[in-house]
C-alpha positions as CSV (number, residue, x, y, z in Angstrom):
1,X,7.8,13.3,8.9
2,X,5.6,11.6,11.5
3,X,6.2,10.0,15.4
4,X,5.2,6.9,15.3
5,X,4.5,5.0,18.4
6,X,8.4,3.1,18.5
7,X,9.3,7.3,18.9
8,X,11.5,7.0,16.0
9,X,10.7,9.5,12.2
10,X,8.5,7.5,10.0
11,X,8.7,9.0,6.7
12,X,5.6,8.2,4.3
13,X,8.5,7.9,0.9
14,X,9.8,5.2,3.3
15,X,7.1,3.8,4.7
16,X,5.3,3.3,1.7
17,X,9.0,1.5,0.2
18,X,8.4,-0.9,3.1
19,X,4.7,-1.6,2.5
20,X,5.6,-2.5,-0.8
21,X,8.7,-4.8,-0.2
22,X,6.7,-6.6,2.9
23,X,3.5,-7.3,-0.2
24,X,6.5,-8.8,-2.1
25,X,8.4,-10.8,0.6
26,X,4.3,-12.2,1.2
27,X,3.6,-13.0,-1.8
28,X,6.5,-15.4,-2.1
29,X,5.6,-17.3,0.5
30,X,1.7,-18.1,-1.1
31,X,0.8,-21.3,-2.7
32,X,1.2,-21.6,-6.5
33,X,-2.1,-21.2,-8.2
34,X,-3.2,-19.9,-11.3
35,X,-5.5,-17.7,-9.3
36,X,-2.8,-16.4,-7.0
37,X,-0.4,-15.9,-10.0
38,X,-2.7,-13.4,-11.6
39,X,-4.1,-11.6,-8.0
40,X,-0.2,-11.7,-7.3
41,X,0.6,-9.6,-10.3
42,X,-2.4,-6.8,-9.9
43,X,-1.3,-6.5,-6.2
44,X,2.2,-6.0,-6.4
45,X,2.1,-3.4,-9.5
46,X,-0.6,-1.5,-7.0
47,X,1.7,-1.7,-3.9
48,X,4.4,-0.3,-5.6
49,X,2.2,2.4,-7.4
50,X,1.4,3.6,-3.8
51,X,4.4,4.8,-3.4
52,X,5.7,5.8,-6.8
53,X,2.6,8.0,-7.2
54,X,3.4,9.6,-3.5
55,X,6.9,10.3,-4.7
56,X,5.1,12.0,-8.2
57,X,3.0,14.1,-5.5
58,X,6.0,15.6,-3.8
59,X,7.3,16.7,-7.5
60,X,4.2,18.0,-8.3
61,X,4.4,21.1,-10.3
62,X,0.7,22.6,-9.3
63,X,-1.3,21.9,-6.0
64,X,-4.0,20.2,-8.9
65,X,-1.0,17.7,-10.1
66,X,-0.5,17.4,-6.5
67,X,-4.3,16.3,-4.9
68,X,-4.1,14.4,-8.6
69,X,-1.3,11.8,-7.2
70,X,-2.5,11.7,-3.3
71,X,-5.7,10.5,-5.0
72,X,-3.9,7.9,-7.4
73,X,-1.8,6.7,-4.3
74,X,-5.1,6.4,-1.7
75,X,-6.9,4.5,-5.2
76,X,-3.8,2.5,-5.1
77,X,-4.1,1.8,-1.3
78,X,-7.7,0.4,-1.7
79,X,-7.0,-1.6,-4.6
80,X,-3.9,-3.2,-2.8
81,X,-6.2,-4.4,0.0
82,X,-8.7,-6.0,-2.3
83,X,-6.2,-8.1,-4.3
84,X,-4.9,-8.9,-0.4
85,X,-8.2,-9.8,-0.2
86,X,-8.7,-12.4,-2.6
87,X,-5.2,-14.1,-2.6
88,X,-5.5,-18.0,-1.5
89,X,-3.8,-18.4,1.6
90,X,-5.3,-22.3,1.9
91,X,-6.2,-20.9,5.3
92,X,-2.1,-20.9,6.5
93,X,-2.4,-19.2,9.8
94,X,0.5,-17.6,9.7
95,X,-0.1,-16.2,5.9
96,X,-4.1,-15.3,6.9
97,X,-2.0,-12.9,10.0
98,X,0.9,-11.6,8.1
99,X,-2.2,-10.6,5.3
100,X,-3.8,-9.5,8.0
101,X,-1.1,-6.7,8.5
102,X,-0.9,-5.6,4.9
103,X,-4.4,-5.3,5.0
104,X,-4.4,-2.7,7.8
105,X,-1.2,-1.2,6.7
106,X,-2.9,-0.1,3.6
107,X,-6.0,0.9,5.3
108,X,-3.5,3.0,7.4
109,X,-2.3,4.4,4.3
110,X,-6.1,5.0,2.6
111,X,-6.5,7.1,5.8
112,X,-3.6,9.0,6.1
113,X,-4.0,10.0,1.8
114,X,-7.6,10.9,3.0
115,X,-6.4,13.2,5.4
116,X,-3.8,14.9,3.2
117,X,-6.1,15.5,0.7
118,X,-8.5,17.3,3.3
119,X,-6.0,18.9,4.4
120,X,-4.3,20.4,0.5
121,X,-8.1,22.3,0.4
Protein backbone atom coordinates (compact mmCIF):
# COMPACT_ATOMS: atom_id res chain seq x y z
CA UNK A 1 0.00 0.00 0.00
CA UNK A 2 0.75 3.56 -0.84
CA UNK A 3 0.56 7.30 1.16
CA UNK A 4 -1.26 9.31 -0.65
CA UNK A 5 -1.25 12.92 -0.14
CA UNK A 6 -4.78 12.92 2.29
CA UNK A 7 -2.01 10.57 4.58
CA UNK A 8 -4.46 7.82 4.68
CA UNK A 9 -3.37 3.76 2.84
CA UNK A 10 -4.40 3.87 -0.73
CA UNK A 11 -4.54 0.35 -1.83
CA UNK A 12 -4.25 -0.11 -5.80
CA UNK A 13 -7.15 -3.38 -5.48
CA UNK A 14 -9.15 -0.42 -4.01
CA UNK A 15 -8.30 2.22 -5.85
CA UNK A 16 -8.66 0.67 -9.02
CA UNK A 17 -12.57 -0.49 -7.60
CA UNK A 18 -13.10 3.23 -7.27
CA UNK A 19 -11.81 4.29 -10.71
CA UNK A 20 -14.06 1.95 -12.10
CA UNK A 21 -17.29 2.82 -10.09
CA UNK A 22 -16.53 6.84 -10.58
CA UNK A 23 -16.37 5.79 -14.92
CA UNK A 24 -19.78 4.20 -14.17
CA UNK A 25 -21.49 6.91 -11.82
CA UNK A 26 -19.99 9.38 -15.16
CA UNK A 27 -21.28 7.66 -17.62
CA UNK A 28 -24.84 7.97 -16.30
CA UNK A 29 -24.88 11.29 -16.23
CA UNK A 30 -23.84 11.69 -20.34
CA UNK A 31 -26.31 12.50 -22.94
CA UNK A 32 -28.09 9.60 -24.87
CA UNK A 33 -26.55 9.06 -28.20
CA UNK A 34 -25.94 6.24 -30.26
CA UNK A 35 -22.33 7.30 -30.26
CA UNK A 36 -22.08 7.48 -26.52
CA UNK A 37 -24.03 4.14 -26.05
CA UNK A 38 -21.41 2.29 -27.90
CA UNK A 39 -18.05 4.37 -26.47
CA UNK A 40 -20.04 3.85 -23.03
CA UNK A 41 -19.88 0.08 -23.39
CA UNK A 42 -16.02 -0.22 -24.55
CA UNK A 43 -15.13 2.13 -21.62
CA UNK A 44 -16.77 0.62 -18.83
CA UNK A 45 -15.77 -3.16 -19.78
CA UNK A 46 -11.96 -1.49 -19.88
CA UNK A 47 -12.31 0.27 -16.53
CA UNK A 48 -13.33 -2.65 -14.88
CA UNK A 49 -10.75 -4.90 -16.65
CA UNK A 50 -8.12 -2.53 -14.99
CA UNK A 51 -8.77 -3.77 -11.98
CA UNK A 52 -9.88 -7.28 -12.49
CA UNK A 53 -6.64 -8.02 -14.38
CA UNK A 54 -4.54 -6.28 -11.25
CA UNK A 55 -6.38 -8.59 -8.97
CA UNK A 56 -5.34 -11.70 -11.66
CA UNK A 57 -1.64 -10.19 -11.16
CA UNK A 58 -1.57 -10.61 -7.44
CA UNK A 59 -2.75 -14.49 -8.00
CA UNK A 60 -0.30 -14.88 -10.40
CA UNK A 61 1.26 -18.30 -10.34
CA UNK A 62 4.80 -17.24 -12.19
CA UNK A 63 6.51 -13.65 -12.24
CA UNK A 64 5.79 -14.22 -16.46
CA UNK A 65 1.76 -14.62 -15.57
CA UNK A 66 2.44 -11.75 -13.29
CA UNK A 67 4.29 -8.87 -15.76
CA UNK A 68 1.49 -10.62 -18.25
CA UNK A 69 -1.56 -9.00 -16.14
CA UNK A 70 0.38 -5.53 -15.02
CA UNK A 71 0.64 -5.21 -18.80
CA UNK A 72 -3.17 -6.14 -19.65
CA UNK A 73 -4.15 -3.64 -16.67
CA UNK A 74 -1.73 -0.56 -17.95
CA UNK A 75 -3.32 -1.70 -21.82
CA UNK A 76 -6.48 -1.35 -20.02
CA UNK A 77 -5.60 2.04 -18.52
CA UNK A 78 -4.78 3.60 -21.86
CA UNK A 79 -7.66 2.26 -23.61
CA UNK A 80 -10.03 3.64 -20.82
CA UNK A 81 -8.73 7.16 -21.43
CA UNK A 82 -9.27 7.07 -25.13
CA UNK A 83 -12.98 5.95 -24.92
CA UNK A 84 -12.98 8.99 -22.10
CA UNK A 85 -11.81 10.63 -24.89
CA UNK A 86 -14.32 10.40 -27.38
CA UNK A 87 -17.50 10.30 -25.17
CA UNK A 88 -19.88 13.46 -26.14
CA UNK A 89 -20.08 15.51 -23.33
CA UNK A 90 -22.13 18.43 -25.62
CA UNK A 91 -19.46 20.51 -23.98
CA UNK A 92 -21.32 20.23 -20.22
CA UNK A 93 -18.70 21.93 -18.05
CA UNK A 94 -19.18 20.10 -15.30
CA UNK A 95 -19.00 16.51 -17.43
CA UNK A 96 -15.77 18.01 -19.63
CA UNK A 97 -14.10 18.45 -15.59
CA UNK A 98 -15.32 15.34 -13.91
CA UNK A 99 -13.81 13.52 -17.55
CA UNK A 100 -11.21 15.50 -16.90
CA UNK A 101 -10.35 13.51 -13.64
CA UNK A 102 -10.93 10.09 -15.02
CA UNK A 103 -8.68 10.99 -17.61
CA UNK A 104 -5.79 11.69 -15.25
CA UNK A 105 -6.79 9.09 -12.93
CA UNK A 106 -6.05 6.54 -15.48
CA UNK A 107 -3.01 8.22 -16.75
CA UNK A 108 -2.03 7.87 -12.95
CA UNK A 109 -2.75 4.40 -13.22
CA UNK A 110 -0.75 3.86 -16.94
CA UNK A 111 2.15 5.25 -14.81
CA UNK A 112 2.05 3.57 -11.75
CA UNK A 113 1.60 -0.17 -13.99
CA UNK A 114 4.72 1.31 -15.94
CA UNK A 115 6.59 1.55 -12.89
CA UNK A 116 5.77 -1.92 -11.51
CA UNK A 117 6.59 -3.50 -14.43
CA UNK A 118 10.15 -1.79 -14.35
CA UNK A 119 10.36 -2.56 -11.31
CA UNK A 120 9.23 -6.92 -11.53
CA UNK A 121 12.73 -6.97 -13.97
Amino acid sequence: MTETPGDHQYDLEDRTFEFARLVRTFVKRLPRSICNSEDVKQVVRSSGSVGANYIEANEALSKKDFRMRIRISRKESKETRYWLRLLDTQDDKALNTERGKLVQESTELMRIFGAILKNSE
